[in-house]
C-alpha positions in Angstrom: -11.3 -2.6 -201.9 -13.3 -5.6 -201.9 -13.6 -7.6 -198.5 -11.3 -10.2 -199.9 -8.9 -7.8 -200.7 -8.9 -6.1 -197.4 -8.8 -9.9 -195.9 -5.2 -10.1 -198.2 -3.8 -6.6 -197.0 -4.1 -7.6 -193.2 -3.0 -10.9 -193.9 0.7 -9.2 -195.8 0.3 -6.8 -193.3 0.9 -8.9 -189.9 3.1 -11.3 -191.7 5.3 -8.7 -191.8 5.0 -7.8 -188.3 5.8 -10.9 -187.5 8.8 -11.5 -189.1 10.4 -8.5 -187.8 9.0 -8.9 -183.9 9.5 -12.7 -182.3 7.6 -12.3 -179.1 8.9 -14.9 -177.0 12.3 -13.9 -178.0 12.3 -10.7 -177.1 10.5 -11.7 -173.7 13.8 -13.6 -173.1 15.8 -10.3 -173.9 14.3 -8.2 -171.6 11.3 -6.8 -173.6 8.1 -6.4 -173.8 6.0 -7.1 -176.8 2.2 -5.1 -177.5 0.6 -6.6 -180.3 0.3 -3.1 -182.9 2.9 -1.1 -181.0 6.8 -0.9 -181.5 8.7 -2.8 -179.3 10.5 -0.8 -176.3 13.1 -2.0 -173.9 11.4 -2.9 -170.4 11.8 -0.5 -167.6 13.9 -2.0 -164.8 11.4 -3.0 -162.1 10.3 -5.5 -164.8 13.7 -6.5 -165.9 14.2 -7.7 -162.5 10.9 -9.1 -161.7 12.0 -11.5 -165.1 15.5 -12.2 -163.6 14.6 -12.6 -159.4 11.2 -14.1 -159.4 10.0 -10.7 -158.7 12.2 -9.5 -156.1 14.5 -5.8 -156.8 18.2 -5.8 -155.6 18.8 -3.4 -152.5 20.7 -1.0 -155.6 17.4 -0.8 -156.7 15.1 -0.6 -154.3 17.4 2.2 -152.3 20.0 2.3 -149.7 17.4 2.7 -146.8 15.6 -0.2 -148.2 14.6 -3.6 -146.2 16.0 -6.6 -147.1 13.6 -9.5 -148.1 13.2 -12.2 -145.9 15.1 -14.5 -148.6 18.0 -11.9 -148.7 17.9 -12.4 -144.5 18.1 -16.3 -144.8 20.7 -16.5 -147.7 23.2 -13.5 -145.5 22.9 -15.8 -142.1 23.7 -19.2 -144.2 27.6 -19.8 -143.3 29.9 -19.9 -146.1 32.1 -22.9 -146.7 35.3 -22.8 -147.9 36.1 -25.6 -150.4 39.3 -27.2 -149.3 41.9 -27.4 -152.0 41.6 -30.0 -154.7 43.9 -32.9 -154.1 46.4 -34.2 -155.9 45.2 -37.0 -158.6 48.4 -38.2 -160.3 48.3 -41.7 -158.2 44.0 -42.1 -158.4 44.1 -44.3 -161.4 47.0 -46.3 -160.1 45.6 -46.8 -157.1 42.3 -47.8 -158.5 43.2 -50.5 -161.1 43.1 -54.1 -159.6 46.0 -55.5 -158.7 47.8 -58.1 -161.2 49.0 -61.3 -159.7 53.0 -60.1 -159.3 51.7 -57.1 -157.2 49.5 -59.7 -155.1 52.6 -61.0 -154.3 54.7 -58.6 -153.0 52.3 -57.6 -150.8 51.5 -61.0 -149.5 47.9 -61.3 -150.6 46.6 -64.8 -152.0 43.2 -66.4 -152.9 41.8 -68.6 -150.8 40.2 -71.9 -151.8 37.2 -69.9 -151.4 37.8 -67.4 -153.9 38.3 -64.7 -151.5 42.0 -62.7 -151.5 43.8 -62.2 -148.0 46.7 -60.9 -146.6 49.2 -63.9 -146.1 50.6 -62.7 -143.3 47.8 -62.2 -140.6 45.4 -64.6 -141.9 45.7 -67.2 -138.8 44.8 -63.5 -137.0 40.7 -63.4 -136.0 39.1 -61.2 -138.7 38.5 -58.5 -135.9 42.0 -58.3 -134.8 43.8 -57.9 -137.5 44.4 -54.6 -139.7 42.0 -53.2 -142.4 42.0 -54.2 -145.7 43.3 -57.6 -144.7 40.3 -59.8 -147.0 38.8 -58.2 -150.6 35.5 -60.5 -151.8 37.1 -59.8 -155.2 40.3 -58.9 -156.3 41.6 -56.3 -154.4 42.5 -52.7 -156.4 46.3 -51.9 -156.3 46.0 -48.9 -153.6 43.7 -51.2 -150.8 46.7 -53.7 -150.8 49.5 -51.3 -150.1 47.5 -49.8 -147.8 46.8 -52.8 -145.5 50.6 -53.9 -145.8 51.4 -50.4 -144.4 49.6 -51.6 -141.3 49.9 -55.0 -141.2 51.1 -56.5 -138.0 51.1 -60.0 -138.8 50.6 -62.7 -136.6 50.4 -59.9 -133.6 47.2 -58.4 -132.8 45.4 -55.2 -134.2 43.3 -53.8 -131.7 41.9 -50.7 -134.0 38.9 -51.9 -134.2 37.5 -52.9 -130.8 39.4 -49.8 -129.4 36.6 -47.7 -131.4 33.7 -49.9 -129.9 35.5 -48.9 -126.0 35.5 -45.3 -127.1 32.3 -45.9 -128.2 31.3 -47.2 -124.8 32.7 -44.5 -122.5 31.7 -41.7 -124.4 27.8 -42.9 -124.5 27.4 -44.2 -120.8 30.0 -41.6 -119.6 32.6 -44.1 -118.3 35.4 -43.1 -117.2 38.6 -45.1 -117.8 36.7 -48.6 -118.9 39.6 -50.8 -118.8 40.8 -49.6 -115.1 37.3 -50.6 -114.3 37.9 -53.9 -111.9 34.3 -55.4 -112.8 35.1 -54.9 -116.3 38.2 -56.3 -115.9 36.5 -59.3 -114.4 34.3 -59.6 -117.7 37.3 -59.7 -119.9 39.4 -62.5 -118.0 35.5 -64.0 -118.0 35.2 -64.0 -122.4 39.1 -65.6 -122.5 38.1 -68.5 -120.0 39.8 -67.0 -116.7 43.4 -66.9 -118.6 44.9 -63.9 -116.6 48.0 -63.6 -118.6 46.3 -63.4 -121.7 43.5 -60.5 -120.3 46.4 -58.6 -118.9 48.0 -58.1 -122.0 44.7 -57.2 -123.9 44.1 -54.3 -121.3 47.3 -53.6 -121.2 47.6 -53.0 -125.4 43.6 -51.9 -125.6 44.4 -49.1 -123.1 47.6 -47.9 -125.5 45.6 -47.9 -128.2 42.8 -45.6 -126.7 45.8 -43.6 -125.5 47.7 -43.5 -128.8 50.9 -44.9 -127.1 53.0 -47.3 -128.6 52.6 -51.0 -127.7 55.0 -53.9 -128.0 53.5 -56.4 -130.7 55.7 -58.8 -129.6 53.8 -59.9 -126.8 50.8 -60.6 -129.0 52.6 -62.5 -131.7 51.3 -66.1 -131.7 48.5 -65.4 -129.0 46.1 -66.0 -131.2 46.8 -69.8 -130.6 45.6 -69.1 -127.0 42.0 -68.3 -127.7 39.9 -70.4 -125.7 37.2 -73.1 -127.6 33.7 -72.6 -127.3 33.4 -76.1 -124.8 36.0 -73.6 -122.4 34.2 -70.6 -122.3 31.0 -70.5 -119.7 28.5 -68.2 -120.8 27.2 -67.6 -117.7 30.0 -66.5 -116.0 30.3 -63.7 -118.8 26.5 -62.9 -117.9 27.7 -62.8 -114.4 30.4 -60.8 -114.9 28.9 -57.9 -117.2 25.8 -57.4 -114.4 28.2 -56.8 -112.1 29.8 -54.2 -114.1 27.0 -52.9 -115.5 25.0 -52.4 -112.3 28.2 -50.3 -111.1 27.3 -48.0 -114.4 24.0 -45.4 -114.3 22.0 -46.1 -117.4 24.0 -49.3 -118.6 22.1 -52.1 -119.3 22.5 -55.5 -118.2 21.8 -57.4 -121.0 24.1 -57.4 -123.6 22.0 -57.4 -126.7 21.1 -53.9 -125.8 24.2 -52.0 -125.6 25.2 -50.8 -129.6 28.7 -52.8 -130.5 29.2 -54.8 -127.5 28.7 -57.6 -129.2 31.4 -57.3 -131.3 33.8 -56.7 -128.8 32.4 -60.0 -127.2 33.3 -61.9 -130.3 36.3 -60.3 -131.0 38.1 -61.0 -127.9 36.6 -64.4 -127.5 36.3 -65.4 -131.2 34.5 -69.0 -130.1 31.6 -67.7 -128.5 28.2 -68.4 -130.6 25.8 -67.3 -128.2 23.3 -64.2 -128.6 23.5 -63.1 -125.3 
């Protein structure tokens, strides 16, 4: 045959071939491909190598066989159990905003503002009064029903201050904070020396950290009682929290530097402006 001929029959020849052998196919499969040969299914070791980035199973390696450092890490990684799912028939309810007749029954209007709030506790200080209590938006169905589950109205909550005191004795390593008599002293000091009114803050604050009931009735209206910023001396309170803190090892005796005191500062004596 002339060369052009031959040229032809090689051409026909591996067309052929290739129509019956797909090498990057059969590389997925599990086999592997020599260009002239027939195809054969690929011994194990390079089955695996494919299938484990190049690491054999302990079946294949042997019984006596080590196990890779990879194997070691993923056998002393703890296993978590996934906790059940939850029930979602009430999600989508809960997550729809609320229409104007369920705003209502649970007490929740717009403000001139255009922010919604609980009707109920709004005279309350933001940080005294239960979660949920003001949306920037209109609230979704499920975070009004939960704050009027908790609601206490015109009474004090004391949830979130409670945390801050908890906070507190577990960082410094107080013990009993409120039974503290220089502490004590820096209360009565943020509420303008009104001893009735500290006494029953202590009294509820240290039910709430003990998870005992208190009587809201002796809050209700109290909120009226909250000394003005001209009543309050700032110094005093300076006074008063060196005193206590010099009693504590590690406390610091300016304000400013103990994380959330602040915020029980102007919780409990809402008219203070000062950035002590």
């Amino acid at each position: 045959p002339t060369h052009t001929s031959q040229h032809e029959f090689f051409r026909i020849v591996f067309s052929r071939m290739n129509k019956k052998v797909n090498p990057e196919r059969e590389l997925l499969l599990g086999k592997t491909v020599i260009p002239g040969q027939n195809t054969h299914q690929a011994p194990a070791s390079e089955t695996t190598k494919l299938s484990t980035g190049g690491h054999k199973s302990n079946d294949q390696l042997g019984s006596d066989a080590k196990p890779t450092k990879m194997q070691t890490r993923q056998s002393t990684r703890p296993t978590l159990a996934l906790p059940p799912t939850p029930a979602r028939s009430n999600d989508s309810q809960c997550m729809e905003l609320a229409n104007d007749a369920q705003l209502a029954k649970n007490h929740f209007i717009q403000s001139a503002s255009g922010w919604f709030t609980c009707a109920r506790c709004r005279m309350v200080p933001l940080d005294l009064r239960a979660f949920c209590s003001t949306s920037g938006g209109r609230p979704t169905l499920g975070f009004i029903e939960r704050h009027s589950k908790i609601c206490k109205e015109d009474a004090f909550d004391y949830s979130s201050i409670a945390a801050i005191l908890r906070q507190l004795q577990q960082y410094y390593r107080i013990q009993n904070i409120l039974q503290n008599p220089h502490f004590q002293m820096f209360v009565r000091a943020l509420l303008r020396g009104n001893q009735k009114m500290a006494d029953v803050f202590i009294l509820q604050l240290q039910s709430t950290l003990d998870d005992t009931p208190i009587d809201l009735e002796l809050t209700r209206g109290l909120w009226r009682k909250f000394p003005s910023k001209e009543e309050v001396q700032e110094d005093l309170v300076e006074a008063a929290w060196r005193d206590f803190a010099r009693n504590v090892d590690g406390l610091p005796t300016k304000m400013s530097l103990v994380p959330g005191l602040l915020k029980f500062v102007a919780a409990v004596s809402p008219a203070i402006s000062a950035i002590f």
